[in-house]
C-alpha positions as CSV (number, residue, x, y, z in Angstrom):
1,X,0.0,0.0,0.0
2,X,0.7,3.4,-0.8
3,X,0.7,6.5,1.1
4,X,1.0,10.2,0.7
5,X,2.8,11.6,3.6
6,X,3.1,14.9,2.2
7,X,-0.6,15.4,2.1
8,X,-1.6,13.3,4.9
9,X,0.5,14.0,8.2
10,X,-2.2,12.7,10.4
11,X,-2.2,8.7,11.2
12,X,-5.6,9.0,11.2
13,X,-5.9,10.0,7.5
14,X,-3.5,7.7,6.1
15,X,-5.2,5.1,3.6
16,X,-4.2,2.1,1.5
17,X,-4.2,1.1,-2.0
18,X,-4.1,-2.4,-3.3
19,X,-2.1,-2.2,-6.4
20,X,-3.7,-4.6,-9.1
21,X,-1.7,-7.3,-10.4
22,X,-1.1,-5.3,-14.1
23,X,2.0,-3.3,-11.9
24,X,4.0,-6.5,-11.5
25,X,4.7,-6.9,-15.1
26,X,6.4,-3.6,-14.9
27,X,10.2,-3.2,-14.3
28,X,11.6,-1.4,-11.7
29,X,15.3,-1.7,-10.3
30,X,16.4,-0.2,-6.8
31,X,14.1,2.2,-5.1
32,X,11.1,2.8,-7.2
33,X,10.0,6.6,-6.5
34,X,6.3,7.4,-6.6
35,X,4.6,11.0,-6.7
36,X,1.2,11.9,-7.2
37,X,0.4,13.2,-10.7
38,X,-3.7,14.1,-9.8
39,X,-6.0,12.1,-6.8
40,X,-6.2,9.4,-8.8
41,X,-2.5,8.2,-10.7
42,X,0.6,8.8,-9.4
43,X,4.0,8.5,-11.5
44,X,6.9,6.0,-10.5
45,X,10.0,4.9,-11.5
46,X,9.3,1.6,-13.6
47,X,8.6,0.3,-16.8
48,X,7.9,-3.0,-19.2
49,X,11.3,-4.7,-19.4
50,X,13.4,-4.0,-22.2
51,X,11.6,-1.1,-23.4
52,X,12.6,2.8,-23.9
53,X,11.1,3.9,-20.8
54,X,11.4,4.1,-17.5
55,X,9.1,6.1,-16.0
56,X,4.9,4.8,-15.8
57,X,1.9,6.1,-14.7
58,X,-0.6,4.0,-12.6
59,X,-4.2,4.7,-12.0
60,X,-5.2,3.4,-8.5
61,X,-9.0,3.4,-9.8
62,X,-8.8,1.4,-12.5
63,X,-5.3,-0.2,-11.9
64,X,-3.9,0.3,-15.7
65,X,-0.3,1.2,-16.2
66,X,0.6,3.6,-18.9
67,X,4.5,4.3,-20.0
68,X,5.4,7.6,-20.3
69,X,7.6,8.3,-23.3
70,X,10.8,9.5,-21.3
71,X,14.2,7.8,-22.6
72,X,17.7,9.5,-21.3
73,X,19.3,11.0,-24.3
74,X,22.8,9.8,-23.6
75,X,25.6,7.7,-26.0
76,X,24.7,4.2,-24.6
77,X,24.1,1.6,-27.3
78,X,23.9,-1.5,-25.4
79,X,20.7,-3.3,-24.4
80,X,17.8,-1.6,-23.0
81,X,17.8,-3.2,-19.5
82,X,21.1,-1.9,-18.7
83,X,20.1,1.5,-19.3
84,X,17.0,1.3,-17.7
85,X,18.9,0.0,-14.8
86,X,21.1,2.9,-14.7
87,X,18.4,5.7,-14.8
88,X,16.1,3.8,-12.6
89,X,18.4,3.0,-9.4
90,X,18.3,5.6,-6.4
91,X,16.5,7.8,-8.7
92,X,14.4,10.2,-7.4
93,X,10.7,12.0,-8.7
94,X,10.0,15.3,-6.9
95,X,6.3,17.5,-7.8
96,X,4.9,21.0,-7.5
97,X,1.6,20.1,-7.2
98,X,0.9,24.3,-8.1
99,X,2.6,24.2,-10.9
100,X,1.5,20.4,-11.7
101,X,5.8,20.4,-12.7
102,X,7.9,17.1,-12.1
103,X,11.6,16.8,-11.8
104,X,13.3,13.5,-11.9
105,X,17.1,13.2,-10.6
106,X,18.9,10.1,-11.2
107,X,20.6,8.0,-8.9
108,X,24.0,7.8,-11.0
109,X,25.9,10.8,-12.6
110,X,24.7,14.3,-12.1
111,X,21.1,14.7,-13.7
112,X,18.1,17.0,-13.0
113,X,15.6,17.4,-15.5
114,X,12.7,19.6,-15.2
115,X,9.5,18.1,-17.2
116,X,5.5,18.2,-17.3
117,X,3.3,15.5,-18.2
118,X,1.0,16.8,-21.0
119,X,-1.5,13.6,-21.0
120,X,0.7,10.7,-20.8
121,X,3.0,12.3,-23.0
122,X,6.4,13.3,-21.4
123,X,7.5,17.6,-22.3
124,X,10.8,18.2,-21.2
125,X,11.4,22.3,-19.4
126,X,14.9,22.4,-19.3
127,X,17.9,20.4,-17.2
128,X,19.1,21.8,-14.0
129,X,22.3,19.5,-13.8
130,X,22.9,18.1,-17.1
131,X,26.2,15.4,-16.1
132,X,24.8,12.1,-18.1
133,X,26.2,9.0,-16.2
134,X,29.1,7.5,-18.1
135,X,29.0,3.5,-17.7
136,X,29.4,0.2,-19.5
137,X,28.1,-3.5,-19.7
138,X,29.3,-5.1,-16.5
139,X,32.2,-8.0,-17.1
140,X,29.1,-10.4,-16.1
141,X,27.1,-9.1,-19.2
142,X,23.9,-8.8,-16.8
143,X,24.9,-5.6,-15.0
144,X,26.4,-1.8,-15.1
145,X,29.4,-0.9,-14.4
146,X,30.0,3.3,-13.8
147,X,33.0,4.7,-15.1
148,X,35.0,7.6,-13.8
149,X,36.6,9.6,-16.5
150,X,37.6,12.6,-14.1
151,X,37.0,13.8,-11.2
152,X,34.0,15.8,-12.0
153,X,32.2,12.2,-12.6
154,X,32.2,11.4,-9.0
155,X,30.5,14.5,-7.2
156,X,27.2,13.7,-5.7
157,X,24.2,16.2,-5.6
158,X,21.4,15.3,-3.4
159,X,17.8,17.4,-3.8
160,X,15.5,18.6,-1.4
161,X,12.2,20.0,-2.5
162,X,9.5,22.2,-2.0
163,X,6.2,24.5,-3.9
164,X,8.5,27.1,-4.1
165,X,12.2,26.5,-5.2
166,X,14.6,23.1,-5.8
167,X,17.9,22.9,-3.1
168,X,20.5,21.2,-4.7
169,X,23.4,20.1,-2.4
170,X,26.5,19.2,-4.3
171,X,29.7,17.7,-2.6
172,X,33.2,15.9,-4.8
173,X,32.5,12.4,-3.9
174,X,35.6,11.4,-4.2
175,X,35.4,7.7,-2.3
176,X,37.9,7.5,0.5
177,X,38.6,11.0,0.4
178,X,37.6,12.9,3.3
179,X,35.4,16.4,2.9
180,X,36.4,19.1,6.1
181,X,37.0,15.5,8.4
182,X,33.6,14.3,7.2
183,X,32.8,11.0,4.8
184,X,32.9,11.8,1.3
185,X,29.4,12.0,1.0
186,X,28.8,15.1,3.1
187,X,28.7,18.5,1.5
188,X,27.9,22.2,2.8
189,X,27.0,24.1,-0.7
190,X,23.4,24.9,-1.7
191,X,21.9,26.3,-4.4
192,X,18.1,26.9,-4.7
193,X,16.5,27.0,-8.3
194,X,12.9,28.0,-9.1
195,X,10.5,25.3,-11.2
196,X,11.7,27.1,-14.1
197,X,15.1,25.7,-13.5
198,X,16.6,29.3,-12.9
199,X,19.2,29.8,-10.2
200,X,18.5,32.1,-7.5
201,X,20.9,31.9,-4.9
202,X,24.2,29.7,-3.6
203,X,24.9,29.7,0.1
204,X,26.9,27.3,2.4
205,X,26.5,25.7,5.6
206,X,28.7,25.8,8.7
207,X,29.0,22.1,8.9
208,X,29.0,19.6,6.1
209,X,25.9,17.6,6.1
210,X,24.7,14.0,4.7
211,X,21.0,14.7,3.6
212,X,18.7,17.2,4.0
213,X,14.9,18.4,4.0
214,X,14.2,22.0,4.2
215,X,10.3,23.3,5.3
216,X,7.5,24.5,3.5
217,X,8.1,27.9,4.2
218,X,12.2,27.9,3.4
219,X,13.4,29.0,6.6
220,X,14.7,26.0,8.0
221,X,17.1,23.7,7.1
222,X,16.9,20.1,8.7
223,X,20.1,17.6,8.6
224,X,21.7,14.4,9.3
């Protein structure tokens, strides 16, 4: 069961949803993301198997699954379930819900893109980070394997965001190198973009951080 803890904060109005057997046919790899595209469907990170896509649509009343047509642009030309492999694993959907706007950030390289859903059909707005994962067919032949040209290919970003603006938190990611005494995966540089994907502002924190949510009203930043 799903549910939406954005809306609902209150135990009392959480509810379930009892996926219909049609989802199971679809192929997802590592965390599959879901936000809520009306009060009905929501979007998630999945798709048939070997097909150019890797996003779907799911409509909780009458349990269809529609693919959306979204299919990284990047040099790969091995087979499909390796890329969608790549682009679906600790991937991440966020929504303004105003602005009915999606952005999807994916779990390898450095990639933001800023899209709407026109129907099912997928409209891209413009890329935030645009750093397309560089990998390869895994020595096994059934997996990835990422590749680490320079240095540039190991920062991490992680995303935090709200109705108002996108918080991007970038840090080198070099493994086994140390940031200010903290794990590699820490950073302490921000910067907030609207939904339009333009930059307003950079700022840094005191102390180097591993994730991060920041409130409703963006005046508080909360980390771990």
């Amino acid at each position: 069961f799903l549910v939406d803890y954005r809306i609902r904060q209150k135990k009392e109005d959480w509810g379930k949803i009892y996926l219909s057997p049609k989802i199971k046919e679809k192929f997802t790899f590592g965390t599959s993301d879901v936000v809520w595209v009306d009060s009905v469907s929501f979007l998630f990170l999945g798709g048939q198997i070997n097909s150019k896509n890797i996003l779907s649509v799911y409509n909780t009343i009458t349990g269809d699954v529609s693919p959306i047509n979204y299919w990284p642009n990047d040099s790969f030309e091995g087979e499909t379930i390796i890329k969608q492999m790549v682009y679906m694993s600790n991937s991440s959907l966020f929504c303004n819900k105003r602005m009915n706007r999606f952005l999807y950030k994916s779990g390898n390289g450095q990639l933001l893109e800023l899209f709407d859903l026109v129907g099912k059909n997928f409209k891209t707005i413009g890329y935030i980070c645009d750093e397309f994962p560089k990998y390869r067919l895994a020595d096994d032949g059934l997996n990835y394997k990422l590749l680490y040209p320079n240095e540039k290919n190991y920062e991490i970003i992680k995303v935090s965001a709200n109705e108002s603006f996108i918080y991007v938190m970038s840090t080198p990611g070099i493994p086994h190198m140390e940031y200010k005494n903290y794990p590699f995966y820490y950073g302490d540089f921000i910067s907030v973009y609207d939904w339009n994907g333009n930059k307003i502002k950079e700022f840094k924190t005191d102390i180097p951080f591993c994730t991060f949510v920041v409130d409703s009203n963006n005046k508080y930043l909360y980390t771990s």
